[in-house]
N, C-alpha and C positions, 0 to 999 in steps of 0.2 A: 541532415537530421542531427540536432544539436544533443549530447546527454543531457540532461536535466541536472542543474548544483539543488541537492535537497536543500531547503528553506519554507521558507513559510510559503505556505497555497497561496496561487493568485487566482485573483476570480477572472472570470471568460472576459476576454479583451474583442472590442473591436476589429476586423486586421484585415489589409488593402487586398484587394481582390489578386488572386494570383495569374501572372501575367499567361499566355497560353503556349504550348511546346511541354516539350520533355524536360525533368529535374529529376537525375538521380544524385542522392546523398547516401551518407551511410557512416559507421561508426564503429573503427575496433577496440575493445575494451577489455586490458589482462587486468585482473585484480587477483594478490595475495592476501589471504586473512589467517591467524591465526590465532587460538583460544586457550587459555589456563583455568582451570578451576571451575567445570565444566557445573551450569547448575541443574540441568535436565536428570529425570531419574536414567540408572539404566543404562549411560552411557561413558565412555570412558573419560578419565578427569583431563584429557590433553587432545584436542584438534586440531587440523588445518586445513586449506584447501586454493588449490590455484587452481581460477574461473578466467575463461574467457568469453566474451558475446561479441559477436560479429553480424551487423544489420546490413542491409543493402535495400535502398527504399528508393523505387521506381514511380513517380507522379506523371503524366501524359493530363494533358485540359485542353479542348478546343471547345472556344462558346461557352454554352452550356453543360459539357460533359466533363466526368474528371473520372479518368482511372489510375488506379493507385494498386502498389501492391509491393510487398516487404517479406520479407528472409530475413530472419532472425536464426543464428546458429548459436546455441548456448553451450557452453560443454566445462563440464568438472573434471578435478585430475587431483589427484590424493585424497579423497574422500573415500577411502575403502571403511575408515572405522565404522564399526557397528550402529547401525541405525543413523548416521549421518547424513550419507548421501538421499537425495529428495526430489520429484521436481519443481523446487525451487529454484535448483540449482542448473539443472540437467535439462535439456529439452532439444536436441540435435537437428538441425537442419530443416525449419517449421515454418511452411506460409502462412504470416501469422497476418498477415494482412493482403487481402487479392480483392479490389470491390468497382464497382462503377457507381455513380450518381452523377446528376442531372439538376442544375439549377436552372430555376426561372424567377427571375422577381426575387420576392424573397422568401421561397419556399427550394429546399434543397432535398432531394429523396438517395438515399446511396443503402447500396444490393450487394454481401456479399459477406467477407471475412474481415472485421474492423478492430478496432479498439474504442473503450469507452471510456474518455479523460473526465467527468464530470463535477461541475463546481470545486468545493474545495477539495477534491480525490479520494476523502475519507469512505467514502462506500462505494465509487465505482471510477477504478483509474489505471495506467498506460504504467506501468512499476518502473520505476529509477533507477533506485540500488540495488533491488533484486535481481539476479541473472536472466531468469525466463521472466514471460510477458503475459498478463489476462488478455487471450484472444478472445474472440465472438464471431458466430456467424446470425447473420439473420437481417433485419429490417431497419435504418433511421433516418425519422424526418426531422427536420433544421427550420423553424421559422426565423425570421429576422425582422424583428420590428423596427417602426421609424425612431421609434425612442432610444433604439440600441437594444431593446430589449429582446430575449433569444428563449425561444421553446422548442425543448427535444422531446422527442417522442421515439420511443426501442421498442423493438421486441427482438431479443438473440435468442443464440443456444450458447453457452459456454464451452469452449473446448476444454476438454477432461486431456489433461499433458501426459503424453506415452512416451516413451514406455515407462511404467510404473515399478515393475520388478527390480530391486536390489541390484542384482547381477549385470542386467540390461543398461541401469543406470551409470555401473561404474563403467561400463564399456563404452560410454558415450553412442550408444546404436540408436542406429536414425528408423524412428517409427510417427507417422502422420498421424496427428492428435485428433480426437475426436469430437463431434460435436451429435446430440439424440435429442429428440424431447420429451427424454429422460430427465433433461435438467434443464429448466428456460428461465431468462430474466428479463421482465421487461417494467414500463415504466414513461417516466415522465420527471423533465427538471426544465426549471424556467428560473431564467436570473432577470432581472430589473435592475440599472446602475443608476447611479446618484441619485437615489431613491430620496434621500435628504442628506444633505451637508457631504456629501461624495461617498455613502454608505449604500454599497450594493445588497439587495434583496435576492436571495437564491431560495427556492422551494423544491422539492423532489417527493414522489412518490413512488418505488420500487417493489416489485413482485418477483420472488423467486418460489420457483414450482420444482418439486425433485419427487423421485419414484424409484424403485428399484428397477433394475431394467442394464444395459450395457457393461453400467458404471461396479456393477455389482448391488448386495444388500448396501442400503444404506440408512439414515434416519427421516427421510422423508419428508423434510422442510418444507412447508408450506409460510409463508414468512412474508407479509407486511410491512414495510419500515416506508413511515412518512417523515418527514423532516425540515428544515430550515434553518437559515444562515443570513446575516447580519455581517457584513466585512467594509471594513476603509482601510486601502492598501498605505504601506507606508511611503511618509515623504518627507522630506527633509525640514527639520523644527516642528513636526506635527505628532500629535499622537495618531494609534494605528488601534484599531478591535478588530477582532476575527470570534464570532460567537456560534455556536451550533448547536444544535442536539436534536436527537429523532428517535420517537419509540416505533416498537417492533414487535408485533402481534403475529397471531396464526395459529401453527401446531406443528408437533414434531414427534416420533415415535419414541420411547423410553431407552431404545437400544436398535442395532441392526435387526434385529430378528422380524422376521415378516410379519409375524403375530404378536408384535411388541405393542403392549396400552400405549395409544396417544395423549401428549399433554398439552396446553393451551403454553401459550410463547406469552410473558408477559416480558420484555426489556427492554432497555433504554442506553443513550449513551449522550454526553454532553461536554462539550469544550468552550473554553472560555480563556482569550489571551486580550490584553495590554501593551501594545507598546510604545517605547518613543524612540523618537532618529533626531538623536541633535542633530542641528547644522553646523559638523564642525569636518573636519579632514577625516576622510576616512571613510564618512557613510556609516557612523555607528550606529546599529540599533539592541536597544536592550528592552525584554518582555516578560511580563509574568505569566504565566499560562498555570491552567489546572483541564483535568479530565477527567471525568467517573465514564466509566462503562459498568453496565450491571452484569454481577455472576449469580451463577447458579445455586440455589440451597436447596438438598435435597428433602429438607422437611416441606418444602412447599408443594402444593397440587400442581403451578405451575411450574414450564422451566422458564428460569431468568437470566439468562448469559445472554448477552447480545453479539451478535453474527456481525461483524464486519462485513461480510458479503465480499466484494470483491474492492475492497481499499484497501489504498496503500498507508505506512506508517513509520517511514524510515526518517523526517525533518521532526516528528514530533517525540517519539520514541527510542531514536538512538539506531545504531544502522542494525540492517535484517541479516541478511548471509549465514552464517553460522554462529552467528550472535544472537540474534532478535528476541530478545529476551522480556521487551516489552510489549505487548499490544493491546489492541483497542476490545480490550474482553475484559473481566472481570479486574478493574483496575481504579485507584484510585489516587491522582497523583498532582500536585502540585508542581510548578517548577519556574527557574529562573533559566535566560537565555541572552546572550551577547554572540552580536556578529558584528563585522568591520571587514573594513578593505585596506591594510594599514601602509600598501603601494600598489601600484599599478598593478593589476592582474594577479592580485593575490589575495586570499577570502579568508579569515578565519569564523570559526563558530565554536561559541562551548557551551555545553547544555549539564544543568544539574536537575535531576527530576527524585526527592524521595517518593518511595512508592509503596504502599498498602493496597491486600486483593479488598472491593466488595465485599465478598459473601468470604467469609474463613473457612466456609466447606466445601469451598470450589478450588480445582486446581490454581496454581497461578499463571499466570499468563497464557498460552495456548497447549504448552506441555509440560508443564514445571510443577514441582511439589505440590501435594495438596495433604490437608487433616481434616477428612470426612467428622471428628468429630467437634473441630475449630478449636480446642485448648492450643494449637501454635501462634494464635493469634492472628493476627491480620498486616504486621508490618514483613515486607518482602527486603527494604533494603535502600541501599540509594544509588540512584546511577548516574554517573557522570562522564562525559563524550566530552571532546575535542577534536576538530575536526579544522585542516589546513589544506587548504588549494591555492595551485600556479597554474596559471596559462601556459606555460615555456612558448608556444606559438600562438597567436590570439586568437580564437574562433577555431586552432585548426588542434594543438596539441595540449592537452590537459594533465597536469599530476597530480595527486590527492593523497591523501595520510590522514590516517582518523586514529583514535586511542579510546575504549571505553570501557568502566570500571561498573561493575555490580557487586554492593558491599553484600554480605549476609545477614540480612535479619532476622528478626526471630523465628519468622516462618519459611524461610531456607535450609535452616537450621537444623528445626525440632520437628518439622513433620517428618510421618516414619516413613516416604519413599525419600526424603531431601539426600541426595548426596553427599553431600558433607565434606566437597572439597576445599573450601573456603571462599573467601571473595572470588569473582570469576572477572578475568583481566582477556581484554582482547584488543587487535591491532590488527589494523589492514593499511594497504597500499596498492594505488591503483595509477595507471596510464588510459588514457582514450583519446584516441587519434577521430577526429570529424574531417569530412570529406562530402 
């Protein structure tokens, strides 16, 4: 099982039937991160943290049957600062994948504990850079059409990642994640390729149902999100588009509280990238990309923040860890992007994205400043990543280095929870041995 180098989403590929017997792979990963100028309220102006994730993924196929099944051990270590530590980070010793299915033809059914990589990953995927992983338990069916063409069909339960307590978390203690239907996602996504001129067609429709129950008080998400994507991967002397957007309907409670008024879900989220790949040494490619996701105004009847769901957002946002400072919620952002391979087994990527929230009475990003009454304005700042990878061993030993800056904007700044440490500078460095 290979790490995933974050880049730009590829869409679902064709891929040769795998041969039958046993394949165990697996993957160990220490990553060091560290942070200055901390922009979250509330928390201290200086962080760090050393992550390790260790996978071991067991596949058996005879025929028609495949069983598969994965141990993911995630664990943090200096993350005691206050309100830090998460399970983001933390998740010890978790069968995060145990499942059987059954193909025939081209109809595929698998039973059990899985993961959901779908389309471009934005709202439901297998996490990369993050430590811990979106597990699932429940049901999905795999068609396979003549054309290439591929329809899934889901219904999970989401594992809720234990232990949750502060204390539990910094002690790396091994507790089995849970899964109720308290909280269920299911759904449907069908891609169609070379739809025209080598432009694949992705469509999805997803349902998430939550209630209070296990998980605790919660707000109750009843949530809608239909959507659609337009992509031509890149290639050499060709330009590339990658287009999407999906709104997201339903209802949601006003707050935890059991007897909190319900409000109607109006939101949305859209991306939109360009690129091109000369044909020259290197494999260069350079993109313009932009994103809005819509935030919340609390003058409105409706709420308007859109839920990522269960997407990832570290190739388009800059990396997550103890940084993640942009994501796909109440945002508005333009940006330029250059990647290259400038030798053999070595990657660079740099990404500049200035960024303004949506709504200026909504927080920014998923925990950051907010001015309920919007005089700080709407601009957040600009963020710039760099990011350099080696093979050292090809396929087998991996090194990585990333650098990423968040200036302060106006609304960093002036709202009255912003911190006020200044620009926020961070760095990691990572190894991942594949086997």
């Amino acid at each position: 099982m290979m790490t995933a180098v974050a880049g730009l989403a590829s869409p679902v590929c064709a891929q040769a039937p795998a041969e039958d017997g046993l394949t165990i792979s697996g993957t160990v990963r220490v990553r060091y991160e560290m942070l200055e100028g901390q922009y979250r309220p509330a928390l201290p102006p200086r962080d760090d943290a050393l992550t390790t994730q260790t996978a071991i993924a067991l596949d058996y196929r005879s025929g028609h049957w495949h069983l598969s099944a994965e141990l993911i051990d995630a664990r943090g270590y200096w993350i005691d600062a206050p309100g830090a530590v998460s399970t983001s980070e933390v998740d010890a010793m978790e069968l995060s994948r145990a499942s059987i299915a059954y193909r025939d033809g081209p109809v595929e059914i698998t039973a059990g504990r899985l993961h959901l990589n779908l389309g471009s990953r934005r709202l439901a995927a297998r996490n990369a850079f993050r430590n811990t992983t979106n597990s699932f338990t429940g049901l999905r069916l795999d068609w396979h059409g003549r054309s290439g063409d591929t329809l899934t069909a889901f219904y999970t339960l989401p594992h809720t990642r234990l232990p949750s307590d502060r204390a539990a978390l910094i002690d790396n203690r091994v507790r089995w994640d849970r899964e109720s239907f308290d909280l269920a996602f299911w759904g449907a996504h069908y891609t169609r390729p070379d739809l025209f001129r080598g432009i694949t067609l992705q469509a999805n429709i997803f349902r998430l149902n939550e209630r209070d129950g296990d998980n605790g008080p919660n707000r109750n998400r009843q949530l809608l999100t239909a959507g659609a994507r337009l992509h031509r991967a890149p290639q050499a002397g060709s330009w590339d588009i990658d287009m999407e957007g999906a709104v997201q309907t339903g209802s949601i409670r006003q707050s935890i509280a059991p007897g909190a008024p319900r409000q109607d879900v109006r939101a949305f989220f859209a991306h939109a990238e360009l690129g091109f790949s000369p044909d020259l040494p290197g494999h260069p490619r350079i993109s313009a990309l932009f994103d809005i996701a819509s935030g919340d105004d609390p003058r409105s009847a409706s709420f308007t923040r859109f839920d990522t769901l269960f997407g990832a957002r570290r190739w388009e946002f800059g990396p997550s860890g103890i940084f993640g400072a942009l994501a796909r919620t109440n945002i508005l952002a333009p940006g330029l992007r250059l990647e290259t391979a400038p030798a053999p087994r070595w990657d660079v990527m740099a990404l500049w994205r200035p960024t303004w929230v949506h709504s200026r009475r909504d927080r920014f990003s998923n925990t950051g400043p907010a001015d309920p009454t919007g005089t700080s304005g709407r601009f957040a700042g600009h963020m710039i990543e760099v990011r350099l990878g080696h093979w050292l061993v090809e396929n087998r030993l991996r090194l990585e280095a990333g650098t990423a800056v968040l200036t302060s904007g106006a609304l960093l700044e002036t709202a009255p929870n912003a911190p006020r440490f200044g620009d926020t500078r961070y760095a990691y460095g990572q190894m991942t041995v594949s086997f």
